[in-house]
C-alpha positions in Angstrom: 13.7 11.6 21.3 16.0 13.3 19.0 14.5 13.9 15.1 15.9 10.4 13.3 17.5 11.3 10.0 15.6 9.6 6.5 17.4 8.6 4.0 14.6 7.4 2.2 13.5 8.6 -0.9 10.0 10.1 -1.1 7.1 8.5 -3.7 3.8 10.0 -4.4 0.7 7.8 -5.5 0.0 9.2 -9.2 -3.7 9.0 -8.7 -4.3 10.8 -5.2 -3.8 14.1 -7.8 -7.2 12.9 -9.5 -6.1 14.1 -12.7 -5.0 11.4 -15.1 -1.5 9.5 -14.7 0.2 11.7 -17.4 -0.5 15.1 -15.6 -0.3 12.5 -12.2 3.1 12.2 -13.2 4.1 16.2 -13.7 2.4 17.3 -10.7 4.4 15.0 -8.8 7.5 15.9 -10.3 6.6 19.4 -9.3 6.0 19.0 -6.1 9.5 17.3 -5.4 8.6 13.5 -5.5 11.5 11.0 -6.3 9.4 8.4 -7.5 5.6 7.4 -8.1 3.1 4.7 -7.1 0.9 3.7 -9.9 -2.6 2.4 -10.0 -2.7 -0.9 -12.8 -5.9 -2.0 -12.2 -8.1 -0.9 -15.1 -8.1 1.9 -17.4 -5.3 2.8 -19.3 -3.1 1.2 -17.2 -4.9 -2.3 -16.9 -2.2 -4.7 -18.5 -4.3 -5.0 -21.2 -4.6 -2.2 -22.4 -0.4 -1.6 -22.4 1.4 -2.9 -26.0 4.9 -3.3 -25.3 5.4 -0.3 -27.1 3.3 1.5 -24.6 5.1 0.0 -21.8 8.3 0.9 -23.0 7.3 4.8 -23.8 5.5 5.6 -20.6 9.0 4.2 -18.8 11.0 6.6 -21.0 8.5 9.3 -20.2 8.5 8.9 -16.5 12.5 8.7 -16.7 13.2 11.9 -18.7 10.9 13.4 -15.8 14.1 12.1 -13.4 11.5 10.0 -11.6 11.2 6.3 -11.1 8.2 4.0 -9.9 8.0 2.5 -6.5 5.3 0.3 -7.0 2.6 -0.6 -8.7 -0.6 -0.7 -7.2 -2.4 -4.1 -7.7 -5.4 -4.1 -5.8 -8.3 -5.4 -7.0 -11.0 -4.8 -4.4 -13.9 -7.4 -3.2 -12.9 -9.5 -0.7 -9.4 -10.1 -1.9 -8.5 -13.2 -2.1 -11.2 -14.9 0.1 -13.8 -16.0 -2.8 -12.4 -19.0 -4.4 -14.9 -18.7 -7.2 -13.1 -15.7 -8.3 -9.4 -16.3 -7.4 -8.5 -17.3 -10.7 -9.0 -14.7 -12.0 -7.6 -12.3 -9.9 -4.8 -14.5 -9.2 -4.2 -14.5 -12.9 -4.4 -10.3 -13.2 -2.2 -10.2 -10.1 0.4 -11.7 -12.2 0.1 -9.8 -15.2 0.3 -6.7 -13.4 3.8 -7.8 -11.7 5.0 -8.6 -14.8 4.4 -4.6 -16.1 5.3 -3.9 -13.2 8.8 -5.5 -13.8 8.5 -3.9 -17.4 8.4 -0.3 -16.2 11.3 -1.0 -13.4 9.7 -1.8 -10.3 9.5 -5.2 -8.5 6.4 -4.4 -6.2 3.0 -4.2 -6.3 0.7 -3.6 -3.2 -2.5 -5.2 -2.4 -5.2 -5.9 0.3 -5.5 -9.9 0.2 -8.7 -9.6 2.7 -8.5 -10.2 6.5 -6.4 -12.8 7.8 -9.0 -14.8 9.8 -8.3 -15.2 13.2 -9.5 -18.8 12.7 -6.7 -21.0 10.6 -8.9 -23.7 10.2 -11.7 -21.9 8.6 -12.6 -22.1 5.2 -11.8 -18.4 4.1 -8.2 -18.9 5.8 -7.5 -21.9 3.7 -8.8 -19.9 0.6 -6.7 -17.1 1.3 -3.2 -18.7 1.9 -3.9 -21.0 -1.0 -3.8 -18.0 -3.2 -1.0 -16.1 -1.5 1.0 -19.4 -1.5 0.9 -19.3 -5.1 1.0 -15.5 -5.7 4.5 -15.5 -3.4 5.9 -18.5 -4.9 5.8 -16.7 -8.6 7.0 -13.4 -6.9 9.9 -15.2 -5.4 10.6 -16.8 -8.6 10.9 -13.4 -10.2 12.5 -11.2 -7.5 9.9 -9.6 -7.0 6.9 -9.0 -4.1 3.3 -8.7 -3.7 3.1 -6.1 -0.6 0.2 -6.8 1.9 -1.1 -3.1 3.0 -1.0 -3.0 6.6 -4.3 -2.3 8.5 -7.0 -4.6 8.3 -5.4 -7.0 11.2 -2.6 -6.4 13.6 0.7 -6.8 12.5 1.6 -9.9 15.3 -1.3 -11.8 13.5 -0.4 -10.8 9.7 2.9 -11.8 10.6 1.8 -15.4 11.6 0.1 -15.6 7.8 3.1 -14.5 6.2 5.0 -17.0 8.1 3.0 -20.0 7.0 3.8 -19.0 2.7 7.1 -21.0 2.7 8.6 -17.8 0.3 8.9 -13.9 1.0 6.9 -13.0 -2.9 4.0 -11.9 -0.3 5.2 -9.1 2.0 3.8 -6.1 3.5 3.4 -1.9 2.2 3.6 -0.8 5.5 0.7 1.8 6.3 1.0 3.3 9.8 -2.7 4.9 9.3 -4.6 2.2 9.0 -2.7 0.9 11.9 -4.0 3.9 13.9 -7.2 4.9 12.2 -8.8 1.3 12.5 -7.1 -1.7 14.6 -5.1 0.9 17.0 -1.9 -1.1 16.6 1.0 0.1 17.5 2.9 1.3 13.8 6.2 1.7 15.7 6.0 -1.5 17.4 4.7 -2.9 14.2 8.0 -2.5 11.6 10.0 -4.2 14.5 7.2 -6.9 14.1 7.0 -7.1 10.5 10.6 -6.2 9.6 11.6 -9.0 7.7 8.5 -8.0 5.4 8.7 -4.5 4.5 9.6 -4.1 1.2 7.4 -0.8 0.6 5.6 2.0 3.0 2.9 4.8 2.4 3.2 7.6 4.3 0.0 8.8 5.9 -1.3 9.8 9.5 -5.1 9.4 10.7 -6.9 9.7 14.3 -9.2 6.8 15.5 -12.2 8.4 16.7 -14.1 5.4 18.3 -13.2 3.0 20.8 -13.8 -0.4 18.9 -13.9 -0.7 15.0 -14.8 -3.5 13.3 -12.2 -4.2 10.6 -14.9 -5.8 8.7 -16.9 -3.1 8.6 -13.7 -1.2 7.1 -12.8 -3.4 4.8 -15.5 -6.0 4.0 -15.2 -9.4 4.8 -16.4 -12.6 2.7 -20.2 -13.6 3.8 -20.3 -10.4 6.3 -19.7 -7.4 4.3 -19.4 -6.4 1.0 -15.8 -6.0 0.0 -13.4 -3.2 -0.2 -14.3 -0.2 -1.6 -11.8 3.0 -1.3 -14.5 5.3 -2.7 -16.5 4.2 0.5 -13.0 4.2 2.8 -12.1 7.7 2.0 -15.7 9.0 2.8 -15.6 7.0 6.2 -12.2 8.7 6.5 -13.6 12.3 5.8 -16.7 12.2 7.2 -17.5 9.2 9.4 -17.3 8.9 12.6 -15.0 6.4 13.4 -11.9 7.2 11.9 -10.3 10.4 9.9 -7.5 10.9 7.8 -5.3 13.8 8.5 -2.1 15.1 7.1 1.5 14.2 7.9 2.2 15.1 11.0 -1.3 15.9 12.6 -2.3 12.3 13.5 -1.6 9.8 15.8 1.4 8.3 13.8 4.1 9.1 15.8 6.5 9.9 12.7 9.8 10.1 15.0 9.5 6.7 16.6 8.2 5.5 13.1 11.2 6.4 11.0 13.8 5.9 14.2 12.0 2.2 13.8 12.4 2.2 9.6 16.2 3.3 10.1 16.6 0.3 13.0 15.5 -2.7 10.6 17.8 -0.9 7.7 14.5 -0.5 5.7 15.8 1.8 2.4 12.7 1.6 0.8 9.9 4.3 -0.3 8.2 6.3 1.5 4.6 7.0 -0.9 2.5 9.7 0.4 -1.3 8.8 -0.1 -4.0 11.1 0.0 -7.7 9.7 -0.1 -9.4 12.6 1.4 -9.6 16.4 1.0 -10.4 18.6 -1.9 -6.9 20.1 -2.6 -4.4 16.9 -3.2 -2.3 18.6 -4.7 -1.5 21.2 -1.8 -2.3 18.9 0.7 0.6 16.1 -1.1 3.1 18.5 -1.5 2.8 19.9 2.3 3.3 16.1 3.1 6.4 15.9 0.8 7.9 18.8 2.8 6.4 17.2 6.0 9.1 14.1 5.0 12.0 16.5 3.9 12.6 17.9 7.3 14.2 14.3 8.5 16.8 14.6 5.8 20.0 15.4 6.7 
């Protein structure tokens, strides 16, 4: 297969660099990023804590560094949205954090609702879709998306949830690593799948190292595991032995068939290099960034 040609531009999450979003932000403009993925969970970033005064002069800041955001980052952790005691509330932040999303010039925010029971009768699967019904429903209204990280299911059966939200506000950041590192889906067979979702990708390659993974164990599941936890997730995917994270191009991920797929649905989104593990980010992000830069023309 001949090298497919990206015409993608190329995002960076802010925090992989572990070193605050301001100097986030100059490190990835140093290392040749077009845009940045933002974390807006808590902190200074929480919606919160961001006057619009604030909102305003962190989007002129990230301008005059000729970048531009690609997303927001939204995910709240737990179970997602499978508690109902606490949907409310996280249903609630979910909002405020697309609306500074839209503030700051970007009309998506990824997330991990949970995993999609197999089971549409069940009482989790009711919980879940009530909440995304809702959460896409005010994304619609808004032109904007809440992006479903690929991973925790395979992409035939997160397809079937998305179906079933009557609106397109809830889509999918399409993760080709968690695809390989823990179901084994196929990420290449996966965009053709999902291609009426994608609205935003991370760029990331991984090896499964054992032959059957429990998603739960992964990413929690309500009643069987605790809930998501990165800090947990990127030790599993340095040191455990059932999955590792690798960089671009070392993995599984077959990156030709992957972007040939990308360029065959017309996606001309982002393509946001993560980086959970390692001790270098910096190095290892901007090896990824030039990893990307060889597809363009």
């Amino acid at each position: 297969m001949s090298k497919p040609i990206m015409t993608n531009n190329i995002g960076v999450i802010v925090d992989s660099f572990k070193v605050g979003v301001r100097e986030g932000l100059l490190k990835a403009k140093q290392v040749g990023a077009d845009g940045v993925q933002i974390y807006a969970i808590k902190g200074e970033m929480d919606p919160a804590n961001l006057s619009s005064s604030a909102r305003k002069e962190l989007k002129d800041y990230i301008q005059s560094l000729g970048l531009e955001i690609s997303a927001l980052v939204g995910d709240l952790g737990g179970h997602g949205f499978q508690d109902a005691s606490l949907n409310r509330e996280k249903i609630d932040k979910s909002k405020r954090i697309l609306e500074l999303g839209l503030e700051l010039g970007t009309n998506i925010v990824t997330t991990h609702i949970g995993i999609v029971p197999d089971d549409r009768n069940s009482r989790v699967y009711e919980t879940m879709h009530e909440a995304c019904v809702e959460l896409s429903r005010f994304a619609s209204d808004m032109n904007a998306y809440f992006a479903i990280e690929t991973g925790p299911e395979p992409a035939s059966h997160l397809k079937s949830f998305l179906d079933t939200l009557g609106t397109k506000g809830v889509s999918v950041n399409f993760d080709p690593a968690n695809m390989v590192m823990v179901t084994g889906d196929d990420p290449v067979q996966g965009v053709y799948t999902l291609k009426d979702y994608i609205v935003h990708t991370h760029a990331k390659d991984g090896i499964k190292l054992a032959e059957f993974i429990d998603p739960r164990d992964v990413y929690g599941f309500y009643g069987y595991e605790a809930g998501l936890d990165h800090d947990k997730i990127a030790k599993m995917a340095e040191t455990g032995p059932t999955f590792r994270e690798v960089p671009l191009g070392e993995g599984k991920v077959d990156w030709n068939g992957y972007l040939q797929a990308l360029n065959d649905i017309g996606y001309k989104g982002y393509l946001t290099i993560e980086r959970e593990v390692g001790t270098s980010p910096e190095k290892d992000i901007k090896l990824a960034v030039d990893f990307l830069k060889q597809y363009r023309g």
